[in-house]
C-alpha positions as semicolon CSV with decimal commas, in nm:
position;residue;x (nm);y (nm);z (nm)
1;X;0,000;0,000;0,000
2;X;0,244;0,273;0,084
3;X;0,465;0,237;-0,201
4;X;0,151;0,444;-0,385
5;X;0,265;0,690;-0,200
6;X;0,447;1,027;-0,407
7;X;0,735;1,229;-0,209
8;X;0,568;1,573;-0,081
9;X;0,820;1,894;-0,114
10;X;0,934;1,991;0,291
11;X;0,721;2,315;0,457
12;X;0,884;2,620;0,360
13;X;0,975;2,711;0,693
14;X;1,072;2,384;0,862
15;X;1,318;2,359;0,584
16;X;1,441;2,705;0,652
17;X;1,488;2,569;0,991
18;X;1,726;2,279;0,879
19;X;1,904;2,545;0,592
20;X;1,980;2,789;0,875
21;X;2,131;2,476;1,118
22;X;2,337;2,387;0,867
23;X;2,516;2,721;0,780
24;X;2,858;2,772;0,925
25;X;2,849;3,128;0,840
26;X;2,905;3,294;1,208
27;X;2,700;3,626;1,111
28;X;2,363;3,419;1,005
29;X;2,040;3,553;1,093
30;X;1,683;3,328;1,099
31;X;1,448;3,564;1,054
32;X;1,226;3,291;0,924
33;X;1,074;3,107;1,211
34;X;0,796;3,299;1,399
35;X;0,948;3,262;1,812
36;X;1,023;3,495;2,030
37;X;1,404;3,550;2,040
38;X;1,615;3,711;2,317
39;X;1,925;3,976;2,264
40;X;2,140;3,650;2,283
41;X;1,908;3,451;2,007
42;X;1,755;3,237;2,264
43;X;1,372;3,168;2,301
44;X;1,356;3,178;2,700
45;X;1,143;3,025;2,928
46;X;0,971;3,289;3,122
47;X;1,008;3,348;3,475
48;X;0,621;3,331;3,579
49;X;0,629;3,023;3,348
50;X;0,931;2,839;3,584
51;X;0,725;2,983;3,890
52;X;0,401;2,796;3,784
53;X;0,596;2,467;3,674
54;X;0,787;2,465;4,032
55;X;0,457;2,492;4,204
56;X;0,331;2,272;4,009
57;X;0,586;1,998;4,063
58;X;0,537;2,067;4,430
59;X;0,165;2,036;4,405
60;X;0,044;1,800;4,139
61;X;-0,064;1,462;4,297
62;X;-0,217;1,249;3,950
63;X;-0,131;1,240;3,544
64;X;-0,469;1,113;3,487
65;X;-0,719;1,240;3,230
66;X;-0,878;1,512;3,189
67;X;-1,173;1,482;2,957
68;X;-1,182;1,636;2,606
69;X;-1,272;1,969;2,742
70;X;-0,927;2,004;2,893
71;X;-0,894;2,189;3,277
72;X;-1,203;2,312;3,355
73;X;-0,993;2,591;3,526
74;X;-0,770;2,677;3,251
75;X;-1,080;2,691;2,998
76;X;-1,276;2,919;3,239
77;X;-0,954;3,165;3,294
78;X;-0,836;3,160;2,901
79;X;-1,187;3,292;2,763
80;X;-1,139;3,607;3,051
81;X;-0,809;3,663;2,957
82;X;-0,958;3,699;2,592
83;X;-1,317;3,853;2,628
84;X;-1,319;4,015;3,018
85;X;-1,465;3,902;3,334
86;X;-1,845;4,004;3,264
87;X;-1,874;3,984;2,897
88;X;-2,244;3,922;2,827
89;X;-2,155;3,556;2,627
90;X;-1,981;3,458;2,953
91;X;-2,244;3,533;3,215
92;X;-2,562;3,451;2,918
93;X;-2,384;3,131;2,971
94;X;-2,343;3,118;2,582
95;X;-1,997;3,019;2,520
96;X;-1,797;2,680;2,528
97;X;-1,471;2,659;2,584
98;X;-1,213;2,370;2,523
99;X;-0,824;2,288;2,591
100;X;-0,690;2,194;2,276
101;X;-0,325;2,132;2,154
102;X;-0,260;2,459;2,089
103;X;-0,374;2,706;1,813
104;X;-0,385;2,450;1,524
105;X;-0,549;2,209;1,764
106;X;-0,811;2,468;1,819
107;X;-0,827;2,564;1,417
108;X;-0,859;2,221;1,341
109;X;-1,145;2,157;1,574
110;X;-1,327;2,460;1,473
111;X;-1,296;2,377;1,136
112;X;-1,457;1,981;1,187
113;X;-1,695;2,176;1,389
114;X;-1,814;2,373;1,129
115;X;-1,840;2,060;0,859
116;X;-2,045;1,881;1,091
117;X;-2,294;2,189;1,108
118;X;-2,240;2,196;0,719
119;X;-2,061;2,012;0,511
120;X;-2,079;2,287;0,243
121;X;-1,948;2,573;0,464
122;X;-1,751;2,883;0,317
123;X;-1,435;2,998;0,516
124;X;-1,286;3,346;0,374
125;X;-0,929;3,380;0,441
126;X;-0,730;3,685;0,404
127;X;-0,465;3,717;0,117
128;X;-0,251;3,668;0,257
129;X;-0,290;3,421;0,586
130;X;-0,080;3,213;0,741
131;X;0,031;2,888;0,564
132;X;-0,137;2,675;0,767
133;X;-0,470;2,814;0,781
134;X;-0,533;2,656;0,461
135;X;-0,448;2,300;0,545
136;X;-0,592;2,281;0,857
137;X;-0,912;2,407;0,694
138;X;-0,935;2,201;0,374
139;X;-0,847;1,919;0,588
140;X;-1,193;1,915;0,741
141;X;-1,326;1,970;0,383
142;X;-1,434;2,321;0,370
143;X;-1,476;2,548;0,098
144;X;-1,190;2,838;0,076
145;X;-1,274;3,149;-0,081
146;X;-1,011;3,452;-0,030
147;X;-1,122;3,852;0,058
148;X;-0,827;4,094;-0,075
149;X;-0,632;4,196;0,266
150;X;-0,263;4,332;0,200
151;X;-0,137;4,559;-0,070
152;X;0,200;4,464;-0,095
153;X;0,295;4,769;-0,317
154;X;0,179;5,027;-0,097
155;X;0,231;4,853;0,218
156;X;-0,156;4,893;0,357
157;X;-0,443;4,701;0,383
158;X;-0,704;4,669;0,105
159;X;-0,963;4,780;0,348
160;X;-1,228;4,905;0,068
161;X;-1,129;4,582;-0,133
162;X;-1,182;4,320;0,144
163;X;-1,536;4,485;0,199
164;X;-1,668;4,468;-0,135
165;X;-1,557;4,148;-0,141
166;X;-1,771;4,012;0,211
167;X;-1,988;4,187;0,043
168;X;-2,054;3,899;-0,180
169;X;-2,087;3,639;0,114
170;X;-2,359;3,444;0,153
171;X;-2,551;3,392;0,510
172;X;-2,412;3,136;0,663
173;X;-2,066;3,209;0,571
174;X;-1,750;3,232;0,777
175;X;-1,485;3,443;0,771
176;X;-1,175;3,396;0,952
177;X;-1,019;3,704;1,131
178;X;-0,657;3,760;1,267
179;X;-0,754;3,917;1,607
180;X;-0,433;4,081;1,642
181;X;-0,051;4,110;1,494
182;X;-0,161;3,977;1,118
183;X;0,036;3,693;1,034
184;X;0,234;3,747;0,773
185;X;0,179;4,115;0,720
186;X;0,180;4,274;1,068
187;X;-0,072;4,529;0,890
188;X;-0,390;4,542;1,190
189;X;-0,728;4,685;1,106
190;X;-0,785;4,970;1,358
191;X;-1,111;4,999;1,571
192;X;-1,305;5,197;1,266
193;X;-1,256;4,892;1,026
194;X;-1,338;4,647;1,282
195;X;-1,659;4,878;1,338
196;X;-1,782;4,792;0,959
197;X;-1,651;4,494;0,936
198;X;-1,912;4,410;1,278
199;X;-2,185;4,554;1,120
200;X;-2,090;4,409;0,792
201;X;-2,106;4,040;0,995
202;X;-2,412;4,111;1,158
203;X;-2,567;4,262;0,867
204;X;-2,559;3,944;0,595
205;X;-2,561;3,726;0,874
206;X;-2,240;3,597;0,844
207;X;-2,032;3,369;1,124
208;X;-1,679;3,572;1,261
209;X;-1,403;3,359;1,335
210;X;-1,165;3,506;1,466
211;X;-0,781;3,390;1,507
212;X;-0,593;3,529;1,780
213;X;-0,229;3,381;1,817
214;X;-0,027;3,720;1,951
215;X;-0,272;3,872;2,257
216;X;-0,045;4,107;2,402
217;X;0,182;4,137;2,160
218;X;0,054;4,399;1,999
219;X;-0,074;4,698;2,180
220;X;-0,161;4,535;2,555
221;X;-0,350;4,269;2,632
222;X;-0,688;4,400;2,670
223;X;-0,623;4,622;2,356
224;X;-0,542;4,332;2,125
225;X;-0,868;4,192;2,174
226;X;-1,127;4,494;2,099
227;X;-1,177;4,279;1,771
228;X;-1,309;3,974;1,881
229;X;-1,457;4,168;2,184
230;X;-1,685;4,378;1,966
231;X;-1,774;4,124;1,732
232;X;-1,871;3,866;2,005
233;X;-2,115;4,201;2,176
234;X;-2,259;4,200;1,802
235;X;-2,246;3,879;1,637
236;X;-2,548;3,561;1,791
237;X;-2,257;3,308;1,647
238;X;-1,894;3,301;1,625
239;X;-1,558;3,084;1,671
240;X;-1,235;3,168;1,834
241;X;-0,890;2,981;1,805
242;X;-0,680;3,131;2,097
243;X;-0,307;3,026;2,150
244;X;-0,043;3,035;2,435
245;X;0,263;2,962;2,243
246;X;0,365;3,313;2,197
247;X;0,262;3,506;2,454
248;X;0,322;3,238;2,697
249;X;0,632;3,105;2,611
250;X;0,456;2,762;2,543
251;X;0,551;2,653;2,164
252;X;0,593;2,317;2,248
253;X;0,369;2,222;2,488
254;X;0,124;2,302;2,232
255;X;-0,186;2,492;2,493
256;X;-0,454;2,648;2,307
257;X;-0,847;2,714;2,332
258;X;-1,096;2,688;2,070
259;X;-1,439;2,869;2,189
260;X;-1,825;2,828;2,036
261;X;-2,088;3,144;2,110
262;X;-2,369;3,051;2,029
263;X;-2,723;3,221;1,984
264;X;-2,852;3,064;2,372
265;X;-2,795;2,853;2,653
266;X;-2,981;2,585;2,507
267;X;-2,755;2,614;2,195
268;X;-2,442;2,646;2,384
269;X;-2,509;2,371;2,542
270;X;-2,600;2,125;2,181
271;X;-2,333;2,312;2,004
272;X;-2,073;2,169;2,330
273;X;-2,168;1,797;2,309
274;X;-2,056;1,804;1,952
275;X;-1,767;2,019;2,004
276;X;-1,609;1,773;2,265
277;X;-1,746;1,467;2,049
278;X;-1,526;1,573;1,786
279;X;-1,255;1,614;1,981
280;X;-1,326;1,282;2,175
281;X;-1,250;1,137;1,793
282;X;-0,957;1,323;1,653
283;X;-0,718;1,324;1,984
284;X;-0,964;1,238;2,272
285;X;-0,841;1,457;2,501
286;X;-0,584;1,756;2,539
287;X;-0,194;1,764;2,711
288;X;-0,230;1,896;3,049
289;X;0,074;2,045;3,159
290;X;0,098;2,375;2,917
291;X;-0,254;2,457;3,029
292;X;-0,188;2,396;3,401
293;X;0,098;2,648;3,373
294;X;-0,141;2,931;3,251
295;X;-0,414;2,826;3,496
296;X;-0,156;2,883;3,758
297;X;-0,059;3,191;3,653
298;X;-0,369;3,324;3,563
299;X;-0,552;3,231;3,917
300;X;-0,247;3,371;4,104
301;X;-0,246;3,783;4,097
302;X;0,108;3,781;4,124
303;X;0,221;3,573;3,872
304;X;-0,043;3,720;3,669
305;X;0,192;4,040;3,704
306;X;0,470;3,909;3,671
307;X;0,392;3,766;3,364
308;X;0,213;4,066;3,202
309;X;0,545;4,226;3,276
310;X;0,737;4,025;3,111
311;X;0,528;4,028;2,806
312;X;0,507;4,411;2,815
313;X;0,915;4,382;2,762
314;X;0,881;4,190;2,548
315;X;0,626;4,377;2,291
316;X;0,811;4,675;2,387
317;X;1,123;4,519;2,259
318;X;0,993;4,388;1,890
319;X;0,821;4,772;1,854
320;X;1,235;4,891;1,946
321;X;1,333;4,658;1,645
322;X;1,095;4,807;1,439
323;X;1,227;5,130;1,499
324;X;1,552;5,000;1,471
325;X;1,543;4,834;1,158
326;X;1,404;5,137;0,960
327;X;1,632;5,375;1,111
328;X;1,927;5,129;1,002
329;X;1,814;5,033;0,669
330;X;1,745;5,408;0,597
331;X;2,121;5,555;0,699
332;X;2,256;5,300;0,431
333;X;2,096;5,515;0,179
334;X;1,863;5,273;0,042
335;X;1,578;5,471;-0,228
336;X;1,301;5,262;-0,090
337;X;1,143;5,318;0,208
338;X;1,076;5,086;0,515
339;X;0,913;5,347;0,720
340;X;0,582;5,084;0,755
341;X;0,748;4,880;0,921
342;X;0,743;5,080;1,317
343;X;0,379;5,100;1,220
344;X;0,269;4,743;1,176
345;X;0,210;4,529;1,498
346;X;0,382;4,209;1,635
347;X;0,644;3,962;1,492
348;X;0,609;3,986;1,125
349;X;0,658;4,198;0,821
350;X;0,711;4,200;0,416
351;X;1,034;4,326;0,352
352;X;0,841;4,403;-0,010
353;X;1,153;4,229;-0,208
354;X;1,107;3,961;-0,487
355;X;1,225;3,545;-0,454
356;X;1,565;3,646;-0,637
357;X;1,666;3,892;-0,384
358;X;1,582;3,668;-0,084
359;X;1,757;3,385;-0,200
360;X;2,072;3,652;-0,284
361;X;2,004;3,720;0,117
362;X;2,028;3,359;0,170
363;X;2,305;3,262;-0,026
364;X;2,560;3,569;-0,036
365;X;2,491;3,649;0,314
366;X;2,338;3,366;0,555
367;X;2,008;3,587;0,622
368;X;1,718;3,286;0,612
369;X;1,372;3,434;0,565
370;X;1,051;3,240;0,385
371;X;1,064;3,358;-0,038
372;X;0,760;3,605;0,039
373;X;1,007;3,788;0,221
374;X;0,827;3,797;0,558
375;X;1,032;3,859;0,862
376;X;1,034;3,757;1,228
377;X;1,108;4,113;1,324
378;X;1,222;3,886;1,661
379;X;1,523;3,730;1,546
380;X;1,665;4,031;1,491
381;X;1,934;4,175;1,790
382;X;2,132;4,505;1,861
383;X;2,409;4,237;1,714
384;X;2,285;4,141;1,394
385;X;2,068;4,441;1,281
386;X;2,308;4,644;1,133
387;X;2,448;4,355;0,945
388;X;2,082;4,275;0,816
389;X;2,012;4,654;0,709
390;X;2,357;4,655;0,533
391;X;2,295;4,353;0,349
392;X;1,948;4,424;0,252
393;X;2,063;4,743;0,159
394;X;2,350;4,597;-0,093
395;X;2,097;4,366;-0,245
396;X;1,894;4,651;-0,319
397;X;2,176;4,829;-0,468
398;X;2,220;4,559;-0,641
């Protein structure tokens, strides 16, 4: 049987991952892979993150299941971290909320929750998304229609152009949302667009879903979320995918949340026994130690602090690299500009150069990005920046 099998070309970005290993240059730069990176290159553990997992090796007493909801605990603190202690959905009693293995886990289960409501469901995407939207939601055999999001020539979303096109949704329809710090573009719709696009949802009676991988990376943690806050006040349905990798610290102990609003109680409560069926037959139930570690953080005020600290440094820092970057790339006299790139939000930006000139990057000078030439504005350092601008700047120069 498997030697029907056909060879299937490497992800673009794991195989950046293995390029980048295997360079002996000593001035490389990833700028590929989307982690958080220290001024040393390192992707720490955070200290309110080694606080919760010493208590936690002090405290816990069993490894046995704990049901395909996940913590009970860690589902009820995640969805106030995201939509506030008295949003209506939470005390209407309209939301479900599960533990899944992290944000694709919660994609993934949104998207076979929305097949088993219809099989012929619509998801809109932007152009561009991130890669793996698109697997993880033909994999549960939806239908994929794009709305017009990024102008890559004038470095700005296609705000009028991604309305006209939801304009042509049907009821019934979905459209998938990055809540915060757009992945690839870093380009953020400000409260005014998420204002029409709201109305817009509520309006043809379409279903927000609404992706949000980066909370506090942004602007703050309670600003990152005025997205999926207003559409849930507006909207009778919706989805969220929530993650912990990022702002947690937690990429490999894969936490995230997927959560179902529905129109009632009585809906919330059909819409959860076939939310946690599916999961009970994909993965039956969800890792409990990443989740543990943000319950214990989250239900201890301290750590809470501490950790909201440490993620403030850490936004602070990317926004600094921002700065950086444009003020470096700009004193090597380079003709085009890179001035969007302090105004665009978390970890990721289009440098706006073609395939030929990021491969040039690659090749001539050990600087690994993905051939769309988005950047992980965090693997950049006070040590490598220069080196990047200067490089960058040559291949412009050409």
């Amino acid at each position: 049987m498997f030697e029907h099998l056909h060879g299937l070309p490497a992800d673009p970005i794991l195989n950046l991952m293995v390029q980048y290993r295997q360079d002996n240059n000593p001035l490389k730069v990833d700028l590929g892979v989307g982690v958080y990176k220290d001024e040393q290159g390192q992707t720490p553990i955070m200290q309110a993150v080694h606080a919760a997992e010493t208590h936690l090796l002090a405290s816990e007493t069993t490894k046995t299941y704990i049901g395909p909801a996940g913590s009970e605990g860690f589902c009820f603190q995640i969805s106030r971290l995201l939509l506030g202690n008295d949003h209506a959905v939470i005390k209407d009693q309209r939301i479900t909320v599960a533990q899944t293995p992290g944000g694709c886990g919660a994609l993934r289960v949104a998207a076979e929750f929305l097949a088993k409501c219809d099989p012929d469901t619509t998801v809109w995407v932007s152009d561009p998304t991130w890669a793996n939207h698109i697997p993880l939601l033909k994999g549960a055999n939806l239908t994929i229609t794009e709305y017009p999001y990024y102008d890559g020539e004038n470095k700005a979303i296609r705000f009028d152009a991604m309305m006209s096109a939801l304009e042509t949704a049907k009821s019934g329809d979905v459209v998938l949302l990055h809540g915060c710090c757009h992945n690839p573009s870093g380009a953020d719709l400000n409260h005014e667009q998420w204002n029409s696009i709201a109305e817009l949802v509520v309006r043809k009676g379409l279903i927000p879903f609404v992706d949000i991988a980066y909370q506090g990376l942004g602007d703050g943690l309670v600003e990152d979320t005025y997205g999926a806050r207003l559409l849930a006040d507006k909207a009778p349905e919706m989805l969220i995918a929530s993650s912990c990798s990022k702002n947690f610290g937690l990429y490999r102990d894969r936490t995230g949340a997927v959560m179902v609003i529905s129109a009632n109680q009585t809906q919330a409560s059909v819409s959860a026994s076939n939310l946690f069926s599916i999961i009970r037959g994909i993965y039956s139930m969800p890792p409990a130690h990443g989740a543990a570690i943000v319950e214990t953080i989250l239900g201890n005020e301290a750590l809470t602090k501490q950790w909201d600290d440490e993620l403030t440094m850490m936004r602070e820092r990317i926004l600094q690299l921002r700065h950086q970057l444009a003020k470096e790339i700009a004193a090597c006299g380079t003709e085009q500009s890179f001035a969007f790139i302090p105004e665009q939000k978390g970890m990721f930006s289009f440098l706006g150069i073609d395939k030929a000139q990021v491969a040039q990057l690659k090749d001539e000078y050990s600087i690994y990005m993905v051939d769309s030439s988005r950047i992980s504005i965090a693997g950049l350092s006070s040590s490598n920046i220069q080196y990047v601008a200067q490089s960058l700047s040559a291949v412009l120069k050409g």
